[in-house]
Structures are given as C-alpha cells and as structure tokens.
PDB file of N, CA, C and O in Angstrom, chain B, residues numbered from 101:
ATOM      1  N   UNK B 101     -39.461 -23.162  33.420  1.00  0.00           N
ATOM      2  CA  UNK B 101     -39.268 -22.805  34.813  1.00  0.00           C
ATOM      3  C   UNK B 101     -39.290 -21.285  35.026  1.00  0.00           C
ATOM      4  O   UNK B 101     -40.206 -20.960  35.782  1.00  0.00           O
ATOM      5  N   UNK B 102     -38.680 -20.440  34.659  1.00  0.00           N
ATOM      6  CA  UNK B 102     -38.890 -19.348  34.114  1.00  0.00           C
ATOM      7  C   UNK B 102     -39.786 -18.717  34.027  1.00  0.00           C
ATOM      8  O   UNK B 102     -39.722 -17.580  34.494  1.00  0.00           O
ATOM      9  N   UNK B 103     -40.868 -19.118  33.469  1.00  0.00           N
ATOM     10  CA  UNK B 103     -42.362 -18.646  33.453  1.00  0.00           C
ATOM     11  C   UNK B 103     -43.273 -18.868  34.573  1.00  0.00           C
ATOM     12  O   UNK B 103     -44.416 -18.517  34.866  1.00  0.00           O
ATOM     13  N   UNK B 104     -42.430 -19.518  35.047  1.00  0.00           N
ATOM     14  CA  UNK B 104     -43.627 -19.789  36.348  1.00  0.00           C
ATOM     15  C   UNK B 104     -42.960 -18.773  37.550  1.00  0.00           C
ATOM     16  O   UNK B 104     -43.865 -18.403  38.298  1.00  0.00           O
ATOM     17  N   UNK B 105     -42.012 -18.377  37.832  1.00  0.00           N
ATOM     18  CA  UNK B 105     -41.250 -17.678  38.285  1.00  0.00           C
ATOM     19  C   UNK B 105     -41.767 -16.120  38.082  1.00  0.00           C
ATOM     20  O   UNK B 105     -41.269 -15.243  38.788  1.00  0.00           O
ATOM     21  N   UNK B 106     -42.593 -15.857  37.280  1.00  0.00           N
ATOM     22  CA  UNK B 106     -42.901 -14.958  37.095  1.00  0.00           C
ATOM     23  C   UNK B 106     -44.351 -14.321  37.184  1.00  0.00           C
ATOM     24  O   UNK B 106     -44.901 -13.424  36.545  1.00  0.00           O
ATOM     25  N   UNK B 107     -44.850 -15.340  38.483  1.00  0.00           N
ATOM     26  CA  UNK B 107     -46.326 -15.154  38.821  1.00  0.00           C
ATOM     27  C   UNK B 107     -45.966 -14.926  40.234  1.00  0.00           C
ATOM     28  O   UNK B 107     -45.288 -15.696  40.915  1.00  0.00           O
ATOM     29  N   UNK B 108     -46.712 -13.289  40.795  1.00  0.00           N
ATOM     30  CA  UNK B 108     -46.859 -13.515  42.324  1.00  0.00           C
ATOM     31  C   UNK B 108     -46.961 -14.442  42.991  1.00  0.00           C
ATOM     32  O   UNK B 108     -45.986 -14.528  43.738  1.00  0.00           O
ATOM     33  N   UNK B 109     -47.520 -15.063  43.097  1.00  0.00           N
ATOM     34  CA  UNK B 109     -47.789 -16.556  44.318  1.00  0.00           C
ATOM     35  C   UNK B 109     -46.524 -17.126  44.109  1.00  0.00           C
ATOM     36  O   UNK B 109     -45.834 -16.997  45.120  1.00  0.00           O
ATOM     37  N   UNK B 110     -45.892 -17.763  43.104  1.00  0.00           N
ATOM     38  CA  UNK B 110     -45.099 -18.506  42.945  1.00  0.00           C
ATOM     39  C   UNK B 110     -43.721 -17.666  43.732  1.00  0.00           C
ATOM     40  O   UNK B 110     -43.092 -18.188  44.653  1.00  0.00           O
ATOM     41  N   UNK B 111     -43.437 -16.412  43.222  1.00  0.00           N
ATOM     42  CA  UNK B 111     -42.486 -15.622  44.193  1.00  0.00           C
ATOM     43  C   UNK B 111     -42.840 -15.530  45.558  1.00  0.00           C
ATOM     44  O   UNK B 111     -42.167 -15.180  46.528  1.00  0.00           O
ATOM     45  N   UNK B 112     -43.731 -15.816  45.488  1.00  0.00           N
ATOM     46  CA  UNK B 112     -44.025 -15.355  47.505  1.00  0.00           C
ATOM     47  C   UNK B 112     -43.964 -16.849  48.055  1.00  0.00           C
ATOM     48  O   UNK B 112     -43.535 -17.102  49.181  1.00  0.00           O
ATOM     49  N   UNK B 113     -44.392 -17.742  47.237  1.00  0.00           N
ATOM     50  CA  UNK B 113     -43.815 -19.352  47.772  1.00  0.00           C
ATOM     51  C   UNK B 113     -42.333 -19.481  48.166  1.00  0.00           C
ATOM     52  O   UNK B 113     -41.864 -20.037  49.158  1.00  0.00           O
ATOM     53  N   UNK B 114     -41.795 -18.935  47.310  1.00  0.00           N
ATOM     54  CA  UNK B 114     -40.429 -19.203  47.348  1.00  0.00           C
ATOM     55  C   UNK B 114     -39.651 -18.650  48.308  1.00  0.00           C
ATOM     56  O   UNK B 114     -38.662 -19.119  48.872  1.00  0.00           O
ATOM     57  N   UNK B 115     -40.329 -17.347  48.470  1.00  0.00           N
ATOM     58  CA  UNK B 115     -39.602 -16.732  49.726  1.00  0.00           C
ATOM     59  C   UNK B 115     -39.923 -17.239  50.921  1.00  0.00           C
ATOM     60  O   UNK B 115     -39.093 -17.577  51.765  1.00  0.00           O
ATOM     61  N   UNK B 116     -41.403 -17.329  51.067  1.00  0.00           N
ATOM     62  CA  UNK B 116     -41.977 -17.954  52.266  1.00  0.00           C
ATOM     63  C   UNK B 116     -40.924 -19.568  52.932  1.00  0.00           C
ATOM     64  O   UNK B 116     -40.656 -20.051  54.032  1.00  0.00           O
ATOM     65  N   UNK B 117     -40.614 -19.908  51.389  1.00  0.00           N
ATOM     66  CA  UNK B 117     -40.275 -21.481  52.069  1.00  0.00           C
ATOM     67  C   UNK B 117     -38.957 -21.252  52.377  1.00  0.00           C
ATOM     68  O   UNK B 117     -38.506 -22.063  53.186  1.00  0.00           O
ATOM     69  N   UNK B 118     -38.097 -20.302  51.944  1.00  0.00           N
ATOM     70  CA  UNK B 118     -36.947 -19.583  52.397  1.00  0.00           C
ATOM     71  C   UNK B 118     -36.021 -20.732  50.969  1.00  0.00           C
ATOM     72  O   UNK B 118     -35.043 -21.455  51.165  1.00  0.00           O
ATOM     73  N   UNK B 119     -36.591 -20.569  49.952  1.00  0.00           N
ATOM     74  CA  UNK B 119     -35.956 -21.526  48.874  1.00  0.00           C
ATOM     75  C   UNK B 119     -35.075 -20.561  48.006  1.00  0.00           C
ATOM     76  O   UNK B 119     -34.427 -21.107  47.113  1.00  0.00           O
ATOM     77  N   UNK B 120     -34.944 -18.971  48.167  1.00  0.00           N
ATOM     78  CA  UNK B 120     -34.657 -18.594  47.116  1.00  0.00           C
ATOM     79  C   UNK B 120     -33.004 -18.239  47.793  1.00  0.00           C
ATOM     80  O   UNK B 120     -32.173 -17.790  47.004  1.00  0.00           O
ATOM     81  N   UNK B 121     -32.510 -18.518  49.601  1.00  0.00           N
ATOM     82  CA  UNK B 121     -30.953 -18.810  49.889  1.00  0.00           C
ATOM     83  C   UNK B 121     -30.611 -20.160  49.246  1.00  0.00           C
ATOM     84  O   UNK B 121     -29.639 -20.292  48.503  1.00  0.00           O
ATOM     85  N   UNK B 122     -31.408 -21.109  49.547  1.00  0.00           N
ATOM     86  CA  UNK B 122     -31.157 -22.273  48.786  1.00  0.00           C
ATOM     87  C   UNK B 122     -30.617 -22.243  47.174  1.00  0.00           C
ATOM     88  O   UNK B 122     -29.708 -22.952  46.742  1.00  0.00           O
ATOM     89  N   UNK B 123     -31.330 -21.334  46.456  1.00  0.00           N
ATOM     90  CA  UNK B 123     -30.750 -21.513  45.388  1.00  0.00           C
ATOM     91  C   UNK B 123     -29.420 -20.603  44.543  1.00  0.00           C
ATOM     92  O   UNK B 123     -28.604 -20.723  43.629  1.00  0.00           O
ATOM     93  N   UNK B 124     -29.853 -19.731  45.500  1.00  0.00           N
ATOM     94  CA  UNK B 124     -28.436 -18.913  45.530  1.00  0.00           C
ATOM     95  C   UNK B 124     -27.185 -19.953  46.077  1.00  0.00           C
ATOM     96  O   UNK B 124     -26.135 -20.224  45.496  1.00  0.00           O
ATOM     97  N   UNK B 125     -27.620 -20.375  47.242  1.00  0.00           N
ATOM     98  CA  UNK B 125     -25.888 -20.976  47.241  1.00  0.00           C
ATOM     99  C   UNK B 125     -25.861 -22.344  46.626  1.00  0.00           C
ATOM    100  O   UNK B 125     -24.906 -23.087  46.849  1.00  0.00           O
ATOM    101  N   UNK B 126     -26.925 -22.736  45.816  1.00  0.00           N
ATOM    102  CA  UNK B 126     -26.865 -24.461  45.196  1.00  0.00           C
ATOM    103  C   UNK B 126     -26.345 -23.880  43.703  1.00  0.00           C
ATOM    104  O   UNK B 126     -26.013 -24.759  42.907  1.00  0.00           O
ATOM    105  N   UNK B 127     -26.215 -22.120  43.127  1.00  0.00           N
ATOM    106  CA  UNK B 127     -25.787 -21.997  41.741  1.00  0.00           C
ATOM    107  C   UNK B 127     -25.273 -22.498  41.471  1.00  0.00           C
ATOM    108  O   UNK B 127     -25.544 -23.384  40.660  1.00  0.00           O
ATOM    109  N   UNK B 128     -24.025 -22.259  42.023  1.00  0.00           N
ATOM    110  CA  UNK B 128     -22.418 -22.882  41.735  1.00  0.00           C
ATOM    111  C   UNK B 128     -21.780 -24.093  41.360  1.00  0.00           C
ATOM    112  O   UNK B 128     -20.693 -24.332  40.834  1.00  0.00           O
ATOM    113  N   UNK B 129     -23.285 -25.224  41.997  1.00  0.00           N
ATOM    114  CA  UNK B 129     -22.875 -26.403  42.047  1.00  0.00           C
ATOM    115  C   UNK B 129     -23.851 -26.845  40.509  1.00  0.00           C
ATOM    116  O   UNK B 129     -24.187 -28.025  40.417  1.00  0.00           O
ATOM    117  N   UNK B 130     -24.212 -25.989  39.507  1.00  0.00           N
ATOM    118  CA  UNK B 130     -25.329 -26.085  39.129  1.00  0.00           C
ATOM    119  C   UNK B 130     -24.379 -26.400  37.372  1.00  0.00           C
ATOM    120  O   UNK B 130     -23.352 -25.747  37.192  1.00  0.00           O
ATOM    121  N   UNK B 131     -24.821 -27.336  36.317  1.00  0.00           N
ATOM    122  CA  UNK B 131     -24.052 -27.102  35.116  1.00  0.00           C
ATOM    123  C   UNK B 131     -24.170 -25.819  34.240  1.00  0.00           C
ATOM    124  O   UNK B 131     -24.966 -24.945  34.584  1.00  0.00           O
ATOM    125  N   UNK B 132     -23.584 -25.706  33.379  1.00  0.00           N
ATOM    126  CA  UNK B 132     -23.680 -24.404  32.437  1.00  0.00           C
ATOM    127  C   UNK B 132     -25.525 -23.933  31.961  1.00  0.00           C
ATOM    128  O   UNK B 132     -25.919 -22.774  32.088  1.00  0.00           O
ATOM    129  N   UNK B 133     -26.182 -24.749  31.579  1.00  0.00           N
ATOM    130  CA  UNK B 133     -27.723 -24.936  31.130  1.00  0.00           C
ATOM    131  C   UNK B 133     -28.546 -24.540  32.391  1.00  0.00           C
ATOM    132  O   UNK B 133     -29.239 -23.532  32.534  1.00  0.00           O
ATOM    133  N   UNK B 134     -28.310 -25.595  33.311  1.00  0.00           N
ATOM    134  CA  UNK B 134     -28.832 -25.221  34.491  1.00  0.00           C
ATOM    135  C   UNK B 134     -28.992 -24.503  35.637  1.00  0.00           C
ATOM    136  O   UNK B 134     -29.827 -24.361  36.530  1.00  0.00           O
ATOM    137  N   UNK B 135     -27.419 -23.910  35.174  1.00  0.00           N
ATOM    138  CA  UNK B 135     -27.264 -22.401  35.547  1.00  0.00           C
ATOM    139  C   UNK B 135     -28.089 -21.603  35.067  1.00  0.00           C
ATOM    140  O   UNK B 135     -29.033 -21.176  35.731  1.00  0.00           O
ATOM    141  N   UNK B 136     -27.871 -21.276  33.851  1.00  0.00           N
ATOM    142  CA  UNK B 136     -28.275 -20.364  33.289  1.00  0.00           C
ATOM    143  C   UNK B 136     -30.089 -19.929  33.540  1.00  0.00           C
ATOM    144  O   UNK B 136     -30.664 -18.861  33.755  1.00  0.00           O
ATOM    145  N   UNK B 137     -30.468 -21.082  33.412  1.00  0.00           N
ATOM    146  CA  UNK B 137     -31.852 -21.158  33.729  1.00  0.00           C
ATOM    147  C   UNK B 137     -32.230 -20.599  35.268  1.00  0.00           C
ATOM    148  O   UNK B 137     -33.251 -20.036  35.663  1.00  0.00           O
ATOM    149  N   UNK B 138     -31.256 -20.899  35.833  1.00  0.00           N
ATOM    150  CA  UNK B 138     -31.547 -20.685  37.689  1.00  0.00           C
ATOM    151  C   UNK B 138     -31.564 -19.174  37.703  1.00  0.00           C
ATOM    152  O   UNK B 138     -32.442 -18.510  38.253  1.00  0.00           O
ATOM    153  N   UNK B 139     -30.307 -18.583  36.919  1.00  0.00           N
ATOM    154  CA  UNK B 139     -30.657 -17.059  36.756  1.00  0.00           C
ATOM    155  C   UNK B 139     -31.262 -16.536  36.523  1.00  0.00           C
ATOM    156  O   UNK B 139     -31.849 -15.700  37.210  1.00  0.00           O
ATOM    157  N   UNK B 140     -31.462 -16.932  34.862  1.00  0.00           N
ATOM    158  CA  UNK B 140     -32.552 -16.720  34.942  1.00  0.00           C
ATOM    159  C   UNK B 140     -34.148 -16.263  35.598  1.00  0.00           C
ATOM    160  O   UNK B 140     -34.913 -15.361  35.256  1.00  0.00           O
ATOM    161  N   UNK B 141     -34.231 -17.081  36.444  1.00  0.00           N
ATOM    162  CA  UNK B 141     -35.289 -17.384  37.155  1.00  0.00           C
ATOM    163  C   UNK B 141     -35.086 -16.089  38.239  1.00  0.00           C
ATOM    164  O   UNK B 141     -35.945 -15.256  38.529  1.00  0.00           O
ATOM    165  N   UNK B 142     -33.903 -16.158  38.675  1.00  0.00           N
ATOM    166  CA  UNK B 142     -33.224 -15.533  39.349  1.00  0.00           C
ATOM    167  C   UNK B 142     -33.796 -14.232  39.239  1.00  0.00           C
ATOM    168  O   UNK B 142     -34.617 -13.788  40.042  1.00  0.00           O
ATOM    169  N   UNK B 143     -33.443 -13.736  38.431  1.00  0.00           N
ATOM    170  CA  UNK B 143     -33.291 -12.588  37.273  1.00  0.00           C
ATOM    171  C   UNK B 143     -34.888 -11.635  37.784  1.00  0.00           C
ATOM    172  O   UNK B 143     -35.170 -10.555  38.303  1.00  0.00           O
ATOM    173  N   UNK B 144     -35.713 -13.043  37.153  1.00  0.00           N
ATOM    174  CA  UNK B 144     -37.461 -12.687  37.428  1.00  0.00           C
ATOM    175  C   UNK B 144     -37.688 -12.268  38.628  1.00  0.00           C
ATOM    176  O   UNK B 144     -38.527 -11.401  38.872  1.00  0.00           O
ATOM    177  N   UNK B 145     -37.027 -12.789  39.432  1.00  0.00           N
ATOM    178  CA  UNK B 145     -37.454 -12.594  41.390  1.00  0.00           C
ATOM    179  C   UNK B 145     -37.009 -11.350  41.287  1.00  0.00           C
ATOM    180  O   UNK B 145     -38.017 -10.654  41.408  1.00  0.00           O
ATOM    181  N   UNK B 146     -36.009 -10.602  41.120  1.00  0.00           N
ATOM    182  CA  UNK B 146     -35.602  -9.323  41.096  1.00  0.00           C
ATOM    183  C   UNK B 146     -37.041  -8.098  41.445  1.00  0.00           C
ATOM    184  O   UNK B 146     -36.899  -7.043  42.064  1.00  0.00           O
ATOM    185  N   UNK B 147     -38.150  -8.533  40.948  1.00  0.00           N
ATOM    186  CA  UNK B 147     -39.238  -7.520  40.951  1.00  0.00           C
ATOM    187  C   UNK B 147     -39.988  -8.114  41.912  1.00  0.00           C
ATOM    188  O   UNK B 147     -41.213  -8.038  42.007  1.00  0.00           O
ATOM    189  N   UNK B 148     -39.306  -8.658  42.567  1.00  0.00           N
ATOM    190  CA  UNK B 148     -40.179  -8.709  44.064  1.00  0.00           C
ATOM    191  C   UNK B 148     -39.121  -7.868  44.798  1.00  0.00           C
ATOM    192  O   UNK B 148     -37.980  -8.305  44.943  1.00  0.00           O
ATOM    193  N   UNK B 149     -39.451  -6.801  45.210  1.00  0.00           N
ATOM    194  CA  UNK B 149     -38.813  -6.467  47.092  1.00  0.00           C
ATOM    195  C   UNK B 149     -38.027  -6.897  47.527  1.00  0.00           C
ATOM    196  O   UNK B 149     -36.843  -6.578  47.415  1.00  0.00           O
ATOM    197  N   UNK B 150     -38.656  -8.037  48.357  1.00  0.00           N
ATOM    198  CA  UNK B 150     -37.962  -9.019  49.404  1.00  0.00           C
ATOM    199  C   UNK B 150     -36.756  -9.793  48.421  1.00  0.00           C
ATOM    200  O   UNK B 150     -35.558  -9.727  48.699  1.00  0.00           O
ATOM    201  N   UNK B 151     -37.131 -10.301  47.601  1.00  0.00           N
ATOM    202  CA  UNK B 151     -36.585 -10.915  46.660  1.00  0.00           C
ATOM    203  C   UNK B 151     -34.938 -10.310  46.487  1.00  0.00           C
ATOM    204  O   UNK B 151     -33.849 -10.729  46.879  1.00  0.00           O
ATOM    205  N   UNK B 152     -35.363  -9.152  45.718  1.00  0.00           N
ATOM    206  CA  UNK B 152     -34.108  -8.237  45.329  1.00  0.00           C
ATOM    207  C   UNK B 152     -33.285  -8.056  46.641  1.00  0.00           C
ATOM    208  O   UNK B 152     -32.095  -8.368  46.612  1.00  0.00           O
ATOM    209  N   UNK B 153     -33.787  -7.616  47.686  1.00  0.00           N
ATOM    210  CA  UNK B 153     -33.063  -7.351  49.082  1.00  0.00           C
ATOM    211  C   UNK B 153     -32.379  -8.424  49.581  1.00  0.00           C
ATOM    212  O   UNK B 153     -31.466  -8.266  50.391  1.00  0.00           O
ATOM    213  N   UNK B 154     -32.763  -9.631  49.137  1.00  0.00           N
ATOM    214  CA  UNK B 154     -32.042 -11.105  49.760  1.00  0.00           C
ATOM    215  C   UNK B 154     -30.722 -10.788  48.612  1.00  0.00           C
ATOM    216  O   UNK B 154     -29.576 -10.407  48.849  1.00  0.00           O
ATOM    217  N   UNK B 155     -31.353 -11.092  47.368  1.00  0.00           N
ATOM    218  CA  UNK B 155     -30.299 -11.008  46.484  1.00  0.00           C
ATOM    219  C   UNK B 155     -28.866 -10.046  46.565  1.00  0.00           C
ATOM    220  O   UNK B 155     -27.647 -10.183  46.463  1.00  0.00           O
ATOM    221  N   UNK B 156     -29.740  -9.136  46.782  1.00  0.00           N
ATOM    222  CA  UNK B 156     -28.698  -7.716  46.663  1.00  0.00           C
ATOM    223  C   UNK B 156     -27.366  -8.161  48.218  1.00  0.00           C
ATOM    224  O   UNK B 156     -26.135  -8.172  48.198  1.00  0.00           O
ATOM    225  N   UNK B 157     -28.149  -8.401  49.129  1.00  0.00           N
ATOM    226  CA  UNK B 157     -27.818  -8.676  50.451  1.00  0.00           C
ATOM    227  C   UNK B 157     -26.647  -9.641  50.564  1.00  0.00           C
ATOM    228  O   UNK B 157     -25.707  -9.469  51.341  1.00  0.00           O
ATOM    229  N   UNK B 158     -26.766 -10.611  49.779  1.00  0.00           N
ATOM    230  CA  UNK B 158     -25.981 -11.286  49.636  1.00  0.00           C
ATOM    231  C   UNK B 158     -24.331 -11.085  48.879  1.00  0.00           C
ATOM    232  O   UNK B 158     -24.372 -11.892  47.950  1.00  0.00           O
ATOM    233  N   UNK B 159     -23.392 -10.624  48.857  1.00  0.00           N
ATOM    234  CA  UNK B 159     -22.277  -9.905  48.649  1.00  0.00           C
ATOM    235  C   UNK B 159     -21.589 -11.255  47.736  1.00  0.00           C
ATOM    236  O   UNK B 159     -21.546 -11.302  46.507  1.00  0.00           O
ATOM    237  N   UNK B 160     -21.192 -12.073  48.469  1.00  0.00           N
ATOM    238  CA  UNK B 160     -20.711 -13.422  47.690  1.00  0.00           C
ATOM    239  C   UNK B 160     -21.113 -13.708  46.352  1.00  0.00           C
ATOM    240  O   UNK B 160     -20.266 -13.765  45.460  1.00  0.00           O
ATOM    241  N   UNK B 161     -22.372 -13.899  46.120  1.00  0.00           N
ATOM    242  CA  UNK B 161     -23.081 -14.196  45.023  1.00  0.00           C
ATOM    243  C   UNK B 161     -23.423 -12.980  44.288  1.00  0.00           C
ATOM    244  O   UNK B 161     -23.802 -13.258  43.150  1.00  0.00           O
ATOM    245  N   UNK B 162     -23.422 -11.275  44.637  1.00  0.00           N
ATOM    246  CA  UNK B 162     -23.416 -10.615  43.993  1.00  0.00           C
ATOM    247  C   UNK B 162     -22.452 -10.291  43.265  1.00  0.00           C
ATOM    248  O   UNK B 162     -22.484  -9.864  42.111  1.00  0.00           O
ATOM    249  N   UNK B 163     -21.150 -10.585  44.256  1.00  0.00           N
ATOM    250  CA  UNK B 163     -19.824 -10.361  43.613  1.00  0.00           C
ATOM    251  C   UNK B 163     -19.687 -11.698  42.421  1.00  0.00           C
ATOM    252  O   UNK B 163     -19.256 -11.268  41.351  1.00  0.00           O
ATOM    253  N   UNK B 164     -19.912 -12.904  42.413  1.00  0.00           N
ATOM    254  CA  UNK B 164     -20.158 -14.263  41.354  1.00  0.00           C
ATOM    255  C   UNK B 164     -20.959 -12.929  39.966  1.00  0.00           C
ATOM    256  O   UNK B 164     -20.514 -12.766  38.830  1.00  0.00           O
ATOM    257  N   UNK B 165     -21.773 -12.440  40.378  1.00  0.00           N
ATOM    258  CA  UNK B 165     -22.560 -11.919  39.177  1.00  0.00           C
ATOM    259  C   UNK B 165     -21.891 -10.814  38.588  1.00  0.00           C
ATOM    260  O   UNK B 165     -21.932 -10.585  37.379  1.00  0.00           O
ATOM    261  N   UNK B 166     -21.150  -9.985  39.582  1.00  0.00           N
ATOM    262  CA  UNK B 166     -20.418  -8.817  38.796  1.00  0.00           C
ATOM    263  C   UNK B 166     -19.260  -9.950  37.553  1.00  0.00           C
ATOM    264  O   UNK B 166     -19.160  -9.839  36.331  1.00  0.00           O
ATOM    265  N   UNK B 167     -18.649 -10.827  38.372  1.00  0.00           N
ATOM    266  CA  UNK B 167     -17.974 -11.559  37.482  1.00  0.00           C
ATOM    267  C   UNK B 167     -18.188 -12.238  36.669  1.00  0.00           C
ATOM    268  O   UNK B 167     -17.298 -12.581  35.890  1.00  0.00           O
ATOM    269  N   UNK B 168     -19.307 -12.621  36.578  1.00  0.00           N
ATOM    270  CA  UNK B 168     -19.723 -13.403  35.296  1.00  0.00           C
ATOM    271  C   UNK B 168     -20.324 -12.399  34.227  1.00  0.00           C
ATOM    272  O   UNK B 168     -20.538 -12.759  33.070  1.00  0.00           O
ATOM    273  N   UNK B 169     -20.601 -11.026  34.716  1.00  0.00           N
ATOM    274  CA  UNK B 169     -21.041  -9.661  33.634  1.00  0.00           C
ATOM    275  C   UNK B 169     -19.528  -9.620  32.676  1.00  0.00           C
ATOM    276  O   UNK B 169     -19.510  -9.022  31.601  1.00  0.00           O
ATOM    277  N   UNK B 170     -18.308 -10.323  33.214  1.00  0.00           N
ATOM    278  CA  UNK B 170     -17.427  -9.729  32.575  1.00  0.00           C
ATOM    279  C   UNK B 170     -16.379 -11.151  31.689  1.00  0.00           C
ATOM    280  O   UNK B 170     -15.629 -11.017  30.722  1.00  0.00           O
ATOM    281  N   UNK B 171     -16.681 -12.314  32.400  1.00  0.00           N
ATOM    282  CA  UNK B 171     -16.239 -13.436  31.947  1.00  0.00           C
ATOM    283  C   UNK B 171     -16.674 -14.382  31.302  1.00  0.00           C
ATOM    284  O   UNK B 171     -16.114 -14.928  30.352  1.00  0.00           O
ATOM    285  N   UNK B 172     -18.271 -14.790  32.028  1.00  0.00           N
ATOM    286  CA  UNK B 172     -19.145 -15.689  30.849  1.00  0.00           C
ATOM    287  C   UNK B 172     -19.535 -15.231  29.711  1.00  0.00           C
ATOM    288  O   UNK B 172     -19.506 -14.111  29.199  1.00  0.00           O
ATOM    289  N   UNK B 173     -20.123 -16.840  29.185  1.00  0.00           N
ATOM    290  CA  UNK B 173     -20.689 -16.958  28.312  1.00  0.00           C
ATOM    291  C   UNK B 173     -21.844 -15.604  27.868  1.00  0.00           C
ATOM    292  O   UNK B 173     -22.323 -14.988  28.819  1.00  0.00           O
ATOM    293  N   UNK B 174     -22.163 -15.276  26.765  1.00  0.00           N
ATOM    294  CA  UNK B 174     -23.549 -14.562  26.629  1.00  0.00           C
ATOM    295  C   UNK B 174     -24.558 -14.635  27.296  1.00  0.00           C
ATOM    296  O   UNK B 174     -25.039 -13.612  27.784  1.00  0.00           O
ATOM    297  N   UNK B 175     -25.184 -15.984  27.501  1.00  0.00           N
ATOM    298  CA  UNK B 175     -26.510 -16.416  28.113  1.00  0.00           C
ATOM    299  C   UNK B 175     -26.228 -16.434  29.572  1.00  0.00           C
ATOM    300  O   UNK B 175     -27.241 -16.317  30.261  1.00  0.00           O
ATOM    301  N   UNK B 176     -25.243 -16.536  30.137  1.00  0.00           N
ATOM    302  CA  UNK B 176     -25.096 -16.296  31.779  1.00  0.00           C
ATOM    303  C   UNK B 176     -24.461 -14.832  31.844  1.00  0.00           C
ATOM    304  O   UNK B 176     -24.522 -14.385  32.990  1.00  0.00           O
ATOM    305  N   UNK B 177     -23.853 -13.943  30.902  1.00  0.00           N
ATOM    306  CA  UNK B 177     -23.507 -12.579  30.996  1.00  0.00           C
ATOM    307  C   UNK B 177     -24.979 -11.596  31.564  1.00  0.00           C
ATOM    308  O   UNK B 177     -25.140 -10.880  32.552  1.00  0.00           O
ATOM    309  N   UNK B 178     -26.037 -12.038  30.224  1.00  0.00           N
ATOM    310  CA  UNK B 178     -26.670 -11.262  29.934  1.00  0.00           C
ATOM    311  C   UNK B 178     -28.131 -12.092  31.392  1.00  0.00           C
ATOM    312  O   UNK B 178     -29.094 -11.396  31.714  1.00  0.00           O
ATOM    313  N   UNK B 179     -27.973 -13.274  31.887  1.00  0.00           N
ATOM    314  CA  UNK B 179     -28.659 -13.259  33.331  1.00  0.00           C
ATOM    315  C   UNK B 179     -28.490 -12.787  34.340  1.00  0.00           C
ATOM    316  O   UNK B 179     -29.336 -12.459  35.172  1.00  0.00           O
ATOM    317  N   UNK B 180     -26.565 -12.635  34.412  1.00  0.00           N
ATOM    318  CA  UNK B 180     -26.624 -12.003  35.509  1.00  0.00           C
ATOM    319  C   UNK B 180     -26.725 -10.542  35.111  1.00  0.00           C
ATOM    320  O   UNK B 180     -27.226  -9.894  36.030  1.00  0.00           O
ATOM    321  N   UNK B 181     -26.495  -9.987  34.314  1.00  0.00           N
ATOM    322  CA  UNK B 181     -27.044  -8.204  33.993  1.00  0.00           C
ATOM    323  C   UNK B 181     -28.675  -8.521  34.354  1.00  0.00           C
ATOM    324  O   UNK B 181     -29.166  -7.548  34.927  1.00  0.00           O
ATOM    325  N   UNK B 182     -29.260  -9.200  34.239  1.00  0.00           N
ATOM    326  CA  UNK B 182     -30.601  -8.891  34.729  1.00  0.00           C
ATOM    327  C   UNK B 182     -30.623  -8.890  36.345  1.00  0.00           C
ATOM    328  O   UNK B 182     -31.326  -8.074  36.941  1.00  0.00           O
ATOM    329  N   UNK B 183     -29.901  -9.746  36.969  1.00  0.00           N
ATOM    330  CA  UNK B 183     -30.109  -9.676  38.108  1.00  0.00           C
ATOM    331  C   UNK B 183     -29.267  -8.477  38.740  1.00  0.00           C
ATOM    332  O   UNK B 183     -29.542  -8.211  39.910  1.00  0.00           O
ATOM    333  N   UNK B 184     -28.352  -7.779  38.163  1.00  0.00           N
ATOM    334  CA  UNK B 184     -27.629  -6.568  38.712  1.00  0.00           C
ATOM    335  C   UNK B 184     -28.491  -5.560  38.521  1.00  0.00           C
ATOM    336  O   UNK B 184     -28.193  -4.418  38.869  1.00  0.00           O
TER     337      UNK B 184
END
C-alpha cells in the first residue's frame, strides 16, 4: 500500500476524493499493523503540498503524532517522525 502511495496520480486521487480527512480521522480506530501502515502511507503524502497542509492543519492528529514520537512502539515512532 505504501508503494502505491508514492506515485503522483495516486496522491492527487486521494486528495481529489477528499480521502486523505478520512483517513486521518479513521487512524485511531485502526489496529497496531494497520496503523502503522496508514502512516506510513501517511508519511509518503507528506511530499505533496496540499497533502502536508491538510496534515499539518490538522492540530488533533498532529498533536496524536507528537505523542506517539514519544510513547510508541518503534514502527509507529519512527512513522510518525516521518510525518512531523
């Protein structure tokens, strides 16, 4: 999932369909794996613009990421440091 996340078109789909609030606020509800992966993914959108500006924009879920830089696991530490 990940890899596909990381092709123009596929980022500009996502924004276009307005999927990438969707998955910001569906994280939470998301398991440890499938988290991680969403950040992942997450992570990749960062080098879009629009992308980063939704992200950044969002305070709730940025503040979720400052906290998980300092409480999770490795593999969700080191996703959300990509997305910060």
């Amino acid at each position: 999932p990940v890899v596909l996340v990381q092709h123009d078109q596929v980022k500009s789909e996502i924004l276009k369909q307005n999927a990438l609030s969707f998955l910001i606020n569906s994280c939470q509800q998301f398991d440890h794996r499938s988290k991680r992966l969403l950040l992942e993914s997450l992570g990749s959108m960062t080098f879009d613009q629009e992308a980063a500006r939704l992200l950044r924009d969002n305070q709730p879920f940025m503040q979720s990421m400052e906290e998980m830089q300092k409480t999770a696991d490795n593999g969700l530490q080191k996703a959300a440091e990509k997305i910060m």
